[in-house]
N, C-alpha and C positions, 0 to 999 in steps of 0.2 A: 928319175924320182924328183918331185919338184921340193926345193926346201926351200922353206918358210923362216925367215927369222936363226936359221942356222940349225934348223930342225924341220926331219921330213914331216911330211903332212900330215902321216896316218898317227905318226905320235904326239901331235899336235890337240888331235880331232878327240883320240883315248883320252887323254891329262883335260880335257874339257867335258866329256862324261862324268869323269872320277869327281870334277870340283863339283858339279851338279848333284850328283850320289848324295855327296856329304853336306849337300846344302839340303837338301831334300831332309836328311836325317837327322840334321839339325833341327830343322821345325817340327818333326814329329816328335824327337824325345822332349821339345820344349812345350808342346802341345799334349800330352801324353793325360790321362787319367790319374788323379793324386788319389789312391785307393782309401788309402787314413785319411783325408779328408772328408772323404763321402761318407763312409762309415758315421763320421764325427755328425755329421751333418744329419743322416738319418735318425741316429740314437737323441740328439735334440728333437727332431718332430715327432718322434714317438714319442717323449714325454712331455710335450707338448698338448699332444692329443691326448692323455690321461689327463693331464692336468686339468684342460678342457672339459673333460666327460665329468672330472670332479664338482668344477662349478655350475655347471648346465643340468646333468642328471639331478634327479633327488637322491638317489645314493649313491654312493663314490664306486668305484671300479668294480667288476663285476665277483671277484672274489673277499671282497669285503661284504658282512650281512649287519647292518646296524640294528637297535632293538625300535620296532616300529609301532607308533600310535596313530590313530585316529583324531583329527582335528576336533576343534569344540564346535565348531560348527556343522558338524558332520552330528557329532553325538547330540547336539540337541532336537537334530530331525530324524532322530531314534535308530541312527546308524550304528549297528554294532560294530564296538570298540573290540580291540585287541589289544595287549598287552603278553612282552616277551617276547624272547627271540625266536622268531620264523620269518622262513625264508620267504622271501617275495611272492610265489606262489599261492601260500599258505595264505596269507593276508588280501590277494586280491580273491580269495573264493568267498572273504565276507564281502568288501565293500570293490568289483571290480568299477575302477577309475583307467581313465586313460594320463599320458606325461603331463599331456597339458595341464591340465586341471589340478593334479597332485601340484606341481609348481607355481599353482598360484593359490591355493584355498589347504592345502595339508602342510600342515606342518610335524617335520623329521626331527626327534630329538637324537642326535650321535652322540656317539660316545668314543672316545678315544682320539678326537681329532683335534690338531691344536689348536688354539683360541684367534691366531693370526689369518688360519687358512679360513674359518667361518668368516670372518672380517672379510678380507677380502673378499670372499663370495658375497657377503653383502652389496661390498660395493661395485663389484663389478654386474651384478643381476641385474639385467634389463626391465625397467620399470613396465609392466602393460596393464592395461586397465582393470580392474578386474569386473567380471558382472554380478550386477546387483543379484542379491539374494530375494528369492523369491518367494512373497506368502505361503506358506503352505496352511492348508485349513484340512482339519481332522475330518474325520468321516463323519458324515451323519447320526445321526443314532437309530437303533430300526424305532418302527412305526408303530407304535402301539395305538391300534383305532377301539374308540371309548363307544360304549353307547348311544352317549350326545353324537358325538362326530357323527354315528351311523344316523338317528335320526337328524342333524339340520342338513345330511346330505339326502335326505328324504324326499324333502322339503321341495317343492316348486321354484321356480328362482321369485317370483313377486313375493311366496310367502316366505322367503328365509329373508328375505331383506326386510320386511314388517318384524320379522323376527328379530333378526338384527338390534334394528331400531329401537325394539323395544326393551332388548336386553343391554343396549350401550344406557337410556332413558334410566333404567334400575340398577344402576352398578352401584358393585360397595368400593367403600376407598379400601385404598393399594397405599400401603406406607414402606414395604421391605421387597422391590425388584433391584437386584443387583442390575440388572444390564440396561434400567435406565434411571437417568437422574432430575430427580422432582424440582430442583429449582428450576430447569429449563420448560417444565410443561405449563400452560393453563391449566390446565387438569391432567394429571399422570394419569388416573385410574381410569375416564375417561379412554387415553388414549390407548390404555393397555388392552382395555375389555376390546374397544372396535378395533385393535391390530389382531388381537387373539379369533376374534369373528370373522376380520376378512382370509387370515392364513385358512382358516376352515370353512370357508362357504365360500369365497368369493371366486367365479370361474372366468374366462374372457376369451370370446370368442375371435379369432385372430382373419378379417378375411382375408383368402386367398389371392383374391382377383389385382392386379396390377403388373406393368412389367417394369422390371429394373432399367435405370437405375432409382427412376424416382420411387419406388415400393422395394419392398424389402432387401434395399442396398443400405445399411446405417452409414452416417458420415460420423466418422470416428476420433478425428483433430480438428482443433481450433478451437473456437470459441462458442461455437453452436456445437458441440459433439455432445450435450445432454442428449438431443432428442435421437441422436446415433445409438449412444449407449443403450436408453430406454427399448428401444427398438432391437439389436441386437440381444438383449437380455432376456426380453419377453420370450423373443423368439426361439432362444437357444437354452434360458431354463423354465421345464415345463410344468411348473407346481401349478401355475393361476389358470392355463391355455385348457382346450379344453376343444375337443373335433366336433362334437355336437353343439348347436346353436341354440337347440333346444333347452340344453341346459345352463344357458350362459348368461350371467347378470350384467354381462359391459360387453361390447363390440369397440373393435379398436381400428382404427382407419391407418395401416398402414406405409404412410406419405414422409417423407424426409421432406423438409421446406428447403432446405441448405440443398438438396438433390434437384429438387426441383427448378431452384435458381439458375443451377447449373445447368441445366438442361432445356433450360427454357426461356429465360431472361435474356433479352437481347445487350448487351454493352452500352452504355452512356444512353440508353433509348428511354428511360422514364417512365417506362410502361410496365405496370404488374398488373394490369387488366389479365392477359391473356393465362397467367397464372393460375388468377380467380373463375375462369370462366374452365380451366382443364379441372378443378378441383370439382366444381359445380357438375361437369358433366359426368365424371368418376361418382361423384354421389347418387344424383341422378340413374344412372345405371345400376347402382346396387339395389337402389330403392327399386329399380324394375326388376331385379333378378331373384332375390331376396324379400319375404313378407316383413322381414326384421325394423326396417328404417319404418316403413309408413305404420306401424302399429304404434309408436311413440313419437313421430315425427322426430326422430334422433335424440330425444333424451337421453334412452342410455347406450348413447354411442361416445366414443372420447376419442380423441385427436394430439398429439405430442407434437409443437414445433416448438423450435428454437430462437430461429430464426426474427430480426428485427420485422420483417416484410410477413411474419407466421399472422396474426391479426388481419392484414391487408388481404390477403389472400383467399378468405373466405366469404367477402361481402357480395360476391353474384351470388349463393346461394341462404334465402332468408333463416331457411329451418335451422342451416349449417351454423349459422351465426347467433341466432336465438335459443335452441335447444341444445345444441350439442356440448358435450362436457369438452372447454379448454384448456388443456394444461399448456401455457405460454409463459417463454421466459418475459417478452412484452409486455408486460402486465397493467398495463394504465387503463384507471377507470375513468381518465378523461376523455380517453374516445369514443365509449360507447359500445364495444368488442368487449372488453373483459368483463365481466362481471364478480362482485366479489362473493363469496358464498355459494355461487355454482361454477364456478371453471375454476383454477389450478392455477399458483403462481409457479413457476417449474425453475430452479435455481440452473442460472447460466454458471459452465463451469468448462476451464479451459484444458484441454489433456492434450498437450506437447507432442507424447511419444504414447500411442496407443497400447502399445505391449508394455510399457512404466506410468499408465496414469496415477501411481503412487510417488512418483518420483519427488526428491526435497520435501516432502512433508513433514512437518515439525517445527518449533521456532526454540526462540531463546528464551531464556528463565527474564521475568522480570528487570534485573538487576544489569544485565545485559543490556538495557532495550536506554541509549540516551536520547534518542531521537520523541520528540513529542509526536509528531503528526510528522505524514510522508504521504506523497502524491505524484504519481511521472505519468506521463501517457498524452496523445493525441489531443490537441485541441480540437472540440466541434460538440455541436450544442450549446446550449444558453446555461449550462451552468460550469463550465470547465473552463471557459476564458475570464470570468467574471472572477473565480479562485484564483487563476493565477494571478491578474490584475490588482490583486487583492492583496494576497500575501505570498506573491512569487517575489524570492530573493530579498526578502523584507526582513525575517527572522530567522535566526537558525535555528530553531528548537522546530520550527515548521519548512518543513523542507519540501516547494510544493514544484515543482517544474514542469514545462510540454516535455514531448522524450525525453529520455535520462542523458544528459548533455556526456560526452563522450569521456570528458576529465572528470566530471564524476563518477563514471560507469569502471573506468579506470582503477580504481579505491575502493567502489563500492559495488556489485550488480545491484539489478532491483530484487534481485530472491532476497540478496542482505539488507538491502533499505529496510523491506517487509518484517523482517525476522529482528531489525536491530530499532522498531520505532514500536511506539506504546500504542497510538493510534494510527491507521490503515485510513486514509480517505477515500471514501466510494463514490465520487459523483455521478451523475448518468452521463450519457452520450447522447447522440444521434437521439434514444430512446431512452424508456426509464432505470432499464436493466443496464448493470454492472458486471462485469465478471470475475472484478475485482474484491465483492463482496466474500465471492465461493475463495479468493483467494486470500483473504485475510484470515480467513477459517484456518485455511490448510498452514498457511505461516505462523497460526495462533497469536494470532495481533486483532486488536480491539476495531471491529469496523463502523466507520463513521457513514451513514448513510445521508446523500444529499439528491434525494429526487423527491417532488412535489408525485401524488397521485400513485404514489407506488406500492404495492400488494404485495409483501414481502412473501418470498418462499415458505411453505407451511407454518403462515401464520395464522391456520387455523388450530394448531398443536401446540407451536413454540413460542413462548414469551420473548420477546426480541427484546426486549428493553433491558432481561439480563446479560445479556452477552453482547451489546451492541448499543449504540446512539444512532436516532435518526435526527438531524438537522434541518429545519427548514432551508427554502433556498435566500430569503430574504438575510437570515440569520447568518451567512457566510464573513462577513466582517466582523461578527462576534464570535470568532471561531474558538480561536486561539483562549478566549475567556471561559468558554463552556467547557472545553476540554481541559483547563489547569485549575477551574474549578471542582473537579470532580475528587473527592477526598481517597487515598492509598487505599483504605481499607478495602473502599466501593470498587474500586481500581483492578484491586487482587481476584477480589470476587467476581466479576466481569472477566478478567484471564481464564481464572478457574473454571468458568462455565466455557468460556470459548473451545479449552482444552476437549470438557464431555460434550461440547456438541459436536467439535470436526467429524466424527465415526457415522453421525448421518448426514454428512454431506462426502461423503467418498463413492468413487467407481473400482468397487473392483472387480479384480477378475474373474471372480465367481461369486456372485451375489452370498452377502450374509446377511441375517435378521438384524434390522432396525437403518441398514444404510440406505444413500438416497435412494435405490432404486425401491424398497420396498417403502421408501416414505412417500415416495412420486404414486407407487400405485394406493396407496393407504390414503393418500389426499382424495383421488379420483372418487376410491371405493366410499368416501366419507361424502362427496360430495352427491352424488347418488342415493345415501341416505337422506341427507337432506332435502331431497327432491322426493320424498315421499312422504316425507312430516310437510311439505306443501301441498300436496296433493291431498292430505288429509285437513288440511286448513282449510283450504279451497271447497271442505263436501263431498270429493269423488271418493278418497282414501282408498280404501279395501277394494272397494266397483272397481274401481279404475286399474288397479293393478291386477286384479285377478282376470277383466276383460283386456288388457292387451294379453294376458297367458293365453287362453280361449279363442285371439285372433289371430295367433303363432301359424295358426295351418290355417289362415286366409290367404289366398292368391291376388287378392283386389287392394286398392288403398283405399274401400269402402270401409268405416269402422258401424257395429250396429248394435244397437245400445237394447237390453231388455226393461222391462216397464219400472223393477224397482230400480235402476239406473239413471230411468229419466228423472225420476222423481229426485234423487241425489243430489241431480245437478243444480239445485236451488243453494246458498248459503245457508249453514248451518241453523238452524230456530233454537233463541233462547227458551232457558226451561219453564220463566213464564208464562211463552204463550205456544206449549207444544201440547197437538191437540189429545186427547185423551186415547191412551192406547199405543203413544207411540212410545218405540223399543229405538235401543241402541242396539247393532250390529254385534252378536258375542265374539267374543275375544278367547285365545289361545291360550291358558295358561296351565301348563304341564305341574304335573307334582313332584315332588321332589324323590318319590320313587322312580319314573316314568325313566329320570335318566341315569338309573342302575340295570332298568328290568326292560327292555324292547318290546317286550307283552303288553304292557301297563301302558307303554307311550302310543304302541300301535293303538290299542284299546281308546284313549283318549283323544288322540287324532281322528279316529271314527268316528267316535259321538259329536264332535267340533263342527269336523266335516257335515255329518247327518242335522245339525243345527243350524249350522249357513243355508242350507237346502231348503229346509222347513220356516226361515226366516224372512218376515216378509214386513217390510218399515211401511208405517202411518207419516203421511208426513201433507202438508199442504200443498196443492200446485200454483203454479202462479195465477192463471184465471184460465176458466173453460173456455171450450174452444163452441163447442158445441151446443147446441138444445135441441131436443126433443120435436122430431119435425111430425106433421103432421103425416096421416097414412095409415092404410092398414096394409100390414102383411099379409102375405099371399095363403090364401085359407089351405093350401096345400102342402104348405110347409110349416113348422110351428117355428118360432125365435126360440133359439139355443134348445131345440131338443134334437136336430138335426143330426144325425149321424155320419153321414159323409158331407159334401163340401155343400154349401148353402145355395140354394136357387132361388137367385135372387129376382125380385121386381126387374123390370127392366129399366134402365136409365133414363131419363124424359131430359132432352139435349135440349141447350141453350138455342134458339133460334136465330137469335141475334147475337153476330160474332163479336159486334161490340162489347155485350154485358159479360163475353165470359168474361169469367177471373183466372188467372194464367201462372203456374209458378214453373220456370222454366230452368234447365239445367241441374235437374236432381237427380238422385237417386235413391232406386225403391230397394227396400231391405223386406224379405229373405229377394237375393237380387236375380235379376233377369239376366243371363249368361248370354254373353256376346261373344264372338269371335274370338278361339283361343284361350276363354276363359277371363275375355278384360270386361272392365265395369263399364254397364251400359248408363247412359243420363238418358233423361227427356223431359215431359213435362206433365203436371198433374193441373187439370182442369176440375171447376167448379161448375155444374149444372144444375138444373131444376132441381133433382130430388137426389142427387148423388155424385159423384166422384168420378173420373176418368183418368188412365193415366196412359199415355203413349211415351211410345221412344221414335226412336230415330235409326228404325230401322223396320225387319220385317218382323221385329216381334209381335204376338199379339195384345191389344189394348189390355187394359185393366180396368173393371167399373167394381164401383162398390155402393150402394146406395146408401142412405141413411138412416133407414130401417135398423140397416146391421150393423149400426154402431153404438158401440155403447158406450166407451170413453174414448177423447182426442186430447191430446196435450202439446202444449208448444214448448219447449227447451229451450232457454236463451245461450247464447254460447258465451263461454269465460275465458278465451283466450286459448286453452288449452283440448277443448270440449265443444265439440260442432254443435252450429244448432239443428235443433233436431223436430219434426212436427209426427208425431204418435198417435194411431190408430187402431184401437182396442175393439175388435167384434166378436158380434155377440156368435154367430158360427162362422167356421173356416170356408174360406175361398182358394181359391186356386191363384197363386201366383207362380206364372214360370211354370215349373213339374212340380211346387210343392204347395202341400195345403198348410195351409197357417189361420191364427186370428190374429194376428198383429203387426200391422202395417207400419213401416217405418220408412219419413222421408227426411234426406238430409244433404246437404250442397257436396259436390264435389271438387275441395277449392286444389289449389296447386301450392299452396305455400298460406301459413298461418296468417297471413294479414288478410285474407279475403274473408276472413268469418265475419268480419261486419257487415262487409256489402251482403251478401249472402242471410247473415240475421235482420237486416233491413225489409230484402225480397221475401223471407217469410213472415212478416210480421206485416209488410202491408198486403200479403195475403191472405191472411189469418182475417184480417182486419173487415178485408172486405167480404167475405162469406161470413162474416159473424152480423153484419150491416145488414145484409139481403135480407138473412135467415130470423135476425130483428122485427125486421120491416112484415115479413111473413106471417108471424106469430102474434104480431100484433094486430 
């Protein structure tokens, strides 16, 4: 046995197990689980997590029932309240709410909990934002349709708008409308009657045809999102729209300008030709698809842009430009596009956040406001550098700056500039329009308007001078002087109004009566009537509207005038020298029973009607056309006793091609059908004893001799009103498939400005068969 150390081995090898054992054991009882500690430790994180659930939950632990109410903001949007102890349950069967929303909009009154632990949960409560409160607007009310209503929806669209007209022309004044207020109007009563007329007669045809994004995509933020809003609104509420075109008093073109930019404008390229020219062909096209455009040459068509470039964008097409109703935020009558009295100043107005275009609306009281005048924004245009130059950094009571320098912005935003200055300054830009106009509204601060040529938003309705200053631009160094000369009293009174006009200039989210969008369409619908109190200045009036109704179901852009029509189109004769027997046109006017009784009004719209019919005006022509040619009728036929189509003499042709007289590119009315239904032209020749007309094509000739005529009249054209050459005989001929006695020739132009050239080429045609036939008779 070998010994180690004075000890054998094997006891050596055990005594080194045993120390290892107990060293082992060692570390396990050192490392061991402390049971009362854990315990200790658990019973903290369990009340820990109560404690928790206390300040987090709306109500404390789940066997606690506190006594629960309904927020004030809950009960004013007609949530029924609760009151008394019931359990959780109970109370979400009236108002079911999720945690979220309870912890930030309802408030828990407890009871029994100490005043320290509420504290604390105050301050421990994680602040989050909460979301704005949204308008809510009461229902409707039902519909109770009157008599009136039923009769002016009766009515034709030409005759409810003469109707219109003539019942805005007779209004009685209006002293007691609560919902609107008479200092701000030129005439409230005025304005009350033609908004009460258009909510009841006015309908608008929406067309269809276009592809997004430039047609019916609205742009909804920025600076141009009126003409978004407009557009979305129309289209989505449907009081004014209307699926029949037939019965519709406005057509509405809709184009987004801000769309089309986008989608079409090249970057830094300087070119809005191409813009003008898609706008142009889109019109175009409707005009061919549609009898609607060429029966008024777009009169009563209207157009919404916003946009700076909205003006610019229409000059390829002339009709688009000269006739069509513009509502443009652009509004300067220095270029020659807007017009004031027939298009629309349309107020630019900025919406941030589409789903909040209500957002920060409201300003401060008076007393609040130390700022005189405020101004921040972009330099560009000739009137925003010349301001600052002026009195940037000069005074403090005028606070004019380019962007809001960043250390001021610091102290102040621009919402607070707005809301803490007495006056708003509005210079223009680029263009005449501001946006900061619509925004001093909405801040209710006094706006100072400085653009030369500019057509303020529904200045046909609202008196601006109460609620606003407009400053020349020259006038900019006497700024400071016109504005501290203005006295407190005049001052408050100018707030005051600011205050009742903000409500029509708001977008909201569900159209109400009197805000912009019904004042945008209320300008349109106003502008439209005054386009028929010219039409009735002009001579055409009543003809003229009730022949474009009549040319509704015309397929051609041929328009064709009857005999007392032509005669119309003279300027009106003084009663001086009006010849004896001549009548004025009767007039509509219902009895004051008619709009109780539907009997009575049917009843008197018959006889009206039965009256126009029977109606036939004396009036003088400008000079005959015609005399009396020599001849005898054909002993086989007698003049005007003729029963079917007249047979006539034969024509005796010009031999020499020289002498004839030639009036070339017209058209014959009742018209000669061409391919498809389109209008044929050609040309009407002068011969020995009669008339000739060909086309240019294989239709067959037309002769009419001079036997068979018994009046001709020339029509000079007025701008509006083609000229026209008229031929009344004495029995019917064969035109085309149809027999008629009344020959009608008139140019075919493509755009209003040709009616001169066109009344030149019939007037030296006139000129020279009146010369021959002179020459003959003598």
């Amino acid at each position: 046995m070998e010994v180690r150390g004075g000890m054998p081995k094997s006891l050596a090898i055990q005594k080194a197990k045993l120390r290892k054992r107990r060293e082992l054991r060692r570390q396990w009882l050192g490392n061991r689980i402390d049971w009362r500690k854990l315990i200790f430790f658990v019973a903290i994180m369990t009340t820990a997590a109560a404690v928790l659930q206390i300040f987090i939950l709306p109500y404390p632990v789940w066997f606690l029932v506190p006594p629960a109410t309904i927020s004030s903001y809950e009960a004013s949007n007609k949530t029924t309240s609760v009151q008394g102890n019931l359990p959780v349950e109970r109370v979400e069967l009236f108002q079911p709410v999720d945690v979220s929303s309870l912890t930030n909009t309802t408030k828990v009154v407890e009871e029994g909990k100490p005043r320290a632990s509420r504290r604390r949960r105050r301050r421990r409560r994680v602040k989050t934002k909460q979301k704005p409160e949204e308008p809510i607007f009461p229902p409707p009310p039902p519909r109770v349709v009157t008599a009136w209503q039923r009769y002016v929806w009766s009515l034709p669209p030409n005759e409810a708008l003469i109707y219109a007209k003539k019942e805005i022309e007779n209004v009685s004044d209006v002293t007691d409308d609560p919902d609107l207020y008479a200092p701000l109007f030129r005439n409230v009563s005025i304005f009350r009657r033609s908004y009460e007329l258009m909510e009841n007669i006015l309908k608008v045809y929406i067309y269809p045809d276009g592809d997004k994004p430039i047609f019916h995509e609205p742009h909804l933020q920025g600076i141009y999102a009126s003409e978004g809003w407009f557009m979305r609104t129309i289209e989505d509420y449907r009081q004014f729209v209307t699926r029949d075109p037939k019965k519709a008093h406005l057509f509405y073109l809709p184009y987004s300008a801000r769309q089309l930019e986008l989608a079409l404008y090249v970057p830094d390229s300087h070119n809005i030709k191409p813009l003008s020219i898609f706008l142009r062909d889109y019109v175009n096209m409707l005009a061919a698809k549609y009898p609607f455009w060429n029966r008024t040459h777009g009169a009563d068509h209207f157009l919404v842009a916003c946009h700076d470039w909205g003006p610019y964008t229409l000059t390829e097409h002339e009709e688009l430009v000269k006739n069509t109703i513009k509502a443009l935020c652009n509004a300067d009558t220095s270029e020659g596009i807007f017009v004031a009295g027939k298009d629309v100043s349309l107020p630019e107005t900025t919406i941030r956040n589409p789903k909040r275009p209500l957002r920060d609306v409201g300003g401060k009281r008076v007393s609040q406001r130390p700022i005189l005048a405020f101004f921040a924004g972009n330099m560009h245009g000739r009137v925003r550098p010349t301001l600052l130059k002026v009195w940037g950094d000069k005074d403090d009571d005028m606070r004019i700056y380019g962007p809001l320098p960043v250390r001021v912005s610091r102290k102040m935003t621009y919402a607070q500039h707005m809301k803490s200055s007495r006056f708003c300054i509005c210079p223009m830009g680029y263009e005449v329009n501001s946006p900061r106009i619509v925004e001093a509204l909405f801040y209710e601060c006094v706006p100072v308007i400085i653009a030369d040529n500019f057509v303020l938003p529904f200045s046909e309705v609202f008196d601006w001078s109460a609620f606003s200053l407009v400053v020349s631009e020259k006038d900019i160094p006497k700024l400071k002087d016109i504005l501290s000369a203005i006295p407190l009293k005049r001052y408050l009174a100018m707030q005051t109004n600011v205050k009742m006009v903000q409500k029509h200039f708001l977008w909201n989210p569900r159209p109400i009566r009197y805000d912009v969008f019904h004042m945008i369409l209320h300008s349109i619908w106003y502008s439209r009537l005054n386009q028929i109190q010219l039409l009735q200045q002009l001579g055409g009036g009543y003809l003229v509207s009730r022949q474009q109704e009549e040319n509704s179901r015309a397929t051609t852009t041929s328009v064709c005038f009857s005999m007392e029509e032509s005669q119309h189109s003279e300027p009106p004769i003084d009663d001086a020298v009006k010849p004896e027997g001549y009548r004025t046109r009767p007039r509509f006017e219902p009895s004051a029973e008619s709009y109780n009784d539907p009997r009575i009004c049917f009843e008197e719209m018959h006889r009206y009607k039965q009256a126009c019919l029977a109606h036939k005006v004396k009036i003088r022509t400008s000079w005959k056309l015609l005399r009396g040619g020599a001849g005898t009728p054909d002993d086989s036929v007698k003049m005007g006793d003729a029963e079917g189509p007249f047979t006539q003499m034969n024509l005796q042709l010009e031999t020499n091609a020289q002498d004839i007289i030639k009036l070339t590119g017209v058209t014959i009315c009742p018209k000669v059908g061409g391919q498809g239904g389109k209008t044929v032209t050609g040309t009407l020749e002068a011969h020995v004893n009669g008339f000739r007309y060909t086309t240019f094509g294989a239709h067959p000739h037309i002769d009419f001799v001079c036997e068979n005529v018994k009046r001709a009249f020339f029509r000079v054209g007025n701008g509006r009103m083609l000229p026209l050459l008229h031929f009344q005989l004495h029995s019917k001929i064969m035109v085309g498939t149809e027999e008629t006695q009344h020959i009608k020739f008139h140019p075919e132009p493509t755009f209003v400005g040709q009616y001169d050239d066109h009344e030149k080429s019939l007037e030296n045609f006139v000129d020279g068969v009146r010369d021959i036939w002179d020459s003959k008779t003598e």
